[in-house]
N, C-alpha and C positions, 0 to 999 in steps of 0.2 A: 396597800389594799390587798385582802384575801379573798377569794373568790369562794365558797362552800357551796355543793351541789347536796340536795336533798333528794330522793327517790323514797317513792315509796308505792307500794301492795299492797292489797287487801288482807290476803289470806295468804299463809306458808306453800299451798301449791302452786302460787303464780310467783313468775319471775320477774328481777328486775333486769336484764338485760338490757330489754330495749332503753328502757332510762339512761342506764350508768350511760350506753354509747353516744347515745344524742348528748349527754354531759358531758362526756370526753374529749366530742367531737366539735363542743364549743368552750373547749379550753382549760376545764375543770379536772380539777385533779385529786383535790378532799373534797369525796361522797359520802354523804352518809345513808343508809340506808334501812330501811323499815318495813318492815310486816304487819300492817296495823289497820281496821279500819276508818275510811275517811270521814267516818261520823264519831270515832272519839278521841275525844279532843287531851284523853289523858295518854301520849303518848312522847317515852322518854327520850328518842333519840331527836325529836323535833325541836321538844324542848333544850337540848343540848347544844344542838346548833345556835339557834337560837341565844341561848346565850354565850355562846362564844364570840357573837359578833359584836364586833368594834365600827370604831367614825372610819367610814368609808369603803366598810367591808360593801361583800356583795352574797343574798341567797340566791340560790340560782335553782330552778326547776323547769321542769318539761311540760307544767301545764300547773295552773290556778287549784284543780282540784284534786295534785296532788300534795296540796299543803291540808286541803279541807273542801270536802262538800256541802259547808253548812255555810253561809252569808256572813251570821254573826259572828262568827267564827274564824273567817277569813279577814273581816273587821280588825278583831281581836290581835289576831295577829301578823297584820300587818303597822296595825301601831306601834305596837313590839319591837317589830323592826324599825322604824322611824325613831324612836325612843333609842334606841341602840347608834343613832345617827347613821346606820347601815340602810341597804340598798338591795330593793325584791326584784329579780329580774327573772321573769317566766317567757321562756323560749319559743313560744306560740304566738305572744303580744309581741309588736314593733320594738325595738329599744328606743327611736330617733337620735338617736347619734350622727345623725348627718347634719342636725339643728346644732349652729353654734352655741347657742344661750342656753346654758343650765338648766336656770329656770323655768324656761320654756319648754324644754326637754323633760323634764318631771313632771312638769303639769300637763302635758302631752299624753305622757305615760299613764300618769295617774287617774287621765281620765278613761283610758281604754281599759285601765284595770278593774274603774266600779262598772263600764259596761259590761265585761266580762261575767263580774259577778251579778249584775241584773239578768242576763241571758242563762247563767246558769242555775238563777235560783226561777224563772221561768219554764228555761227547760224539764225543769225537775217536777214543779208546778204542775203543769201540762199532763207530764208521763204519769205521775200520779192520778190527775184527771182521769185519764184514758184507762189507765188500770180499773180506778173504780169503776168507770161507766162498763166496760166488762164486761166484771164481776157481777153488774147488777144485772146486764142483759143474759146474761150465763144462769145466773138464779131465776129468771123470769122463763126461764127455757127447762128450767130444774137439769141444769145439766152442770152446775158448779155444785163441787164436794170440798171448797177451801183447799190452800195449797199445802201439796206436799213438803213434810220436814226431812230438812238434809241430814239432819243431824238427830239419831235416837240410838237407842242401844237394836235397833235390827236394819241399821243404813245397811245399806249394800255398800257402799264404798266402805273401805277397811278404814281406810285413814282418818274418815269424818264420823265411824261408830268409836274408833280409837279416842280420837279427841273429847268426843261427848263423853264416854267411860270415866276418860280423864279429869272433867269439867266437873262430874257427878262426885269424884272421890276427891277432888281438891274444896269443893263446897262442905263435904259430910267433914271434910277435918279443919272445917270452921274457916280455911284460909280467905281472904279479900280478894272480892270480885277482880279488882284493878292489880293484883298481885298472878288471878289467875287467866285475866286478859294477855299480860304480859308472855306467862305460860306459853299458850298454847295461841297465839295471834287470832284470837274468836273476838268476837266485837259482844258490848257489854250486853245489848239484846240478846244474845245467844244461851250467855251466861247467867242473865236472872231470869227468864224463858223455865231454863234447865233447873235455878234454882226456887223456883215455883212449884215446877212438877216437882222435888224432891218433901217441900213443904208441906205439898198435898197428898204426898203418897204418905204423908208421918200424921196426917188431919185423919186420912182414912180408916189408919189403924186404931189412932186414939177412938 
């Protein structure tokens, strides 16, 4: 049996530290690790792992939504693994390994893992909720002007006007969104966002 530790980040300027150590510090030795949005779901090094697991491997991660924030998604690929006859083990949930019977121990498991993903697609639910209701009380007040963009060619931050630059001249030379996902660790909303405004700055002219 192999043990495989996944990490993963959103965005190039957070770190993985904290991960690898909680991985390290429960035994793991091959991490892989990613820069990627938890909402796309095309992302290589996941997939990699992923298939390298065999009968009786083990993934191992520091939280449910670092494999994904999306339910169906988490679904998706937890069958994966099951199909691989391999074994999700997320360092936040119970293992029960103090349960002799196997059986009993994955059905155990299995079930704290769809509560998790109930609670987290609620949580998310909710937050969203609460945004909007805001937003509307903000407009009601006339004191909401929509939110501010991190990412345009006059950011103040260097690195996120750099990227967007980036994003703008990898689209003009026709390259693939998920080619330029890859790029620059930007999540695909950023990148067809950006290549919208590009579409509409070329509408304007025509």
């Amino acid at each position: 049996m192999t043990k495989y530790g996944y990490a993963r980040v959103s965005s190039k300027e957070q770190h993985l530290d904290r991960q690898i150590q909680q991985l390290q510090a429960a035994g793991i030795t091959e991490i892989y690790q990613e820069k990627a949005s938890g909402v796309n779901r095309q992302r290589p090094v996941l997939k990699q792992v992923i298939q390298k697991l065999t009968k009786t491997d083990e993934l191992v991660v520091i939280s449910l939504d670092r494999l994904s924030r999306d339910t169906d998604h988490l679904t998706q690929l937890m069958v994966q693994i099951n199909l691989r006859q391999a074994t999700l083990r997320v360092l936040d949930i119970p293992d029960f390994y103090d349960i002799p019977n196997q059986n009993i121990q994955q059905f155990m498991h299995n079930i704290v893992l769809e509560v998790k993903k109930f609670m987290a697609a609620e949580e998310r639910t909710q937050l969203l909720t609460r945004q909007r209701q805001g937003i509307e009380i903000a407009k009601a007040r006339g004191r909401y002007t929509g939110g501010q963009r991190l990412y345009t060619r006059d950011a103040v931050d260097v690195k996120r006007r750099t990227r967007y630059l980036k994003i703008r001249n990898m689209l003009q030379n026709n390259q693939r969104v998920c080619d330029i996902m890859r790029a620059t660790g930007c999540s695909n909303t950023l990148v067809y966002r950006i290549k919208r405004e590009l579409q509409a700055e070329v509408s304007s002219v025509d």
